[in-house]
C-alpha positions in Angstrom: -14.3 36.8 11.3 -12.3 38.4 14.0 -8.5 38.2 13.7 -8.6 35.9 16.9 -10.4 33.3 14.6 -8.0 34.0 11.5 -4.8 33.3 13.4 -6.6 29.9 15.0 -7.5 29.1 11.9 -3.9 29.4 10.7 -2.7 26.9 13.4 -4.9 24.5 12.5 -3.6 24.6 9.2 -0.3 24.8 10.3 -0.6 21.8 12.8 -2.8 20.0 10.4 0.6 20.6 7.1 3.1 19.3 9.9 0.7 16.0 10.7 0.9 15.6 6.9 4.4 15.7 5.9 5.1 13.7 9.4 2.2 11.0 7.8 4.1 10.8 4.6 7.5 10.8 6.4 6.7 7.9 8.0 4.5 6.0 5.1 7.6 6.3 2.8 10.6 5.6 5.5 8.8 2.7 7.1 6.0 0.7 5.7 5.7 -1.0 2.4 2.7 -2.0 -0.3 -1.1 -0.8 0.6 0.0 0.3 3.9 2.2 3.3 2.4 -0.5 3.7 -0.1 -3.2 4.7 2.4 -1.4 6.4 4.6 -0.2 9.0 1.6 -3.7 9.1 0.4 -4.5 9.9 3.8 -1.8 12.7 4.1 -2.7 13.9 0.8 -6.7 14.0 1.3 -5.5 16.1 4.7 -4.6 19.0 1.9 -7.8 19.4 1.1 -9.0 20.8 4.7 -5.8 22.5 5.5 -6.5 24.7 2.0 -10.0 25.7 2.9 -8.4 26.5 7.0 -5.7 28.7 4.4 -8.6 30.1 2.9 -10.5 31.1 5.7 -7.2 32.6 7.4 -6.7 35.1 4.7 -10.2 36.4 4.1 
């Protein structure tokens, strides 16, 4: 991978951590019962692409 492709990769892991934590912000400050359960699952389960975009930024 050429370092161009590393450091997009980075940003979209970046941008894809701050969509998160702004997600779970949100879920926990404004909405109540299954609503604030989904949208944390949904935050959380947005880990598991922003690891492998980690990943694929270091190698």
């Amino acid at each position: 991978m050429s370092p161009l492709d590393k450091m997009w990769a980075s940003f979209i892991a970046i941008g894809l951590m701050v969509l998160a934590s702004l997600l779970i912000t949100f879920a926990r400050n404004k909405t109540t019962g299954i609503v604030r359960f989904v949208l944390s699952l949904v935050a959380f389960l947005m880990f598991i692409p922003i690891f492998i975009y980690m990943v694929v930024s270091l190698l």
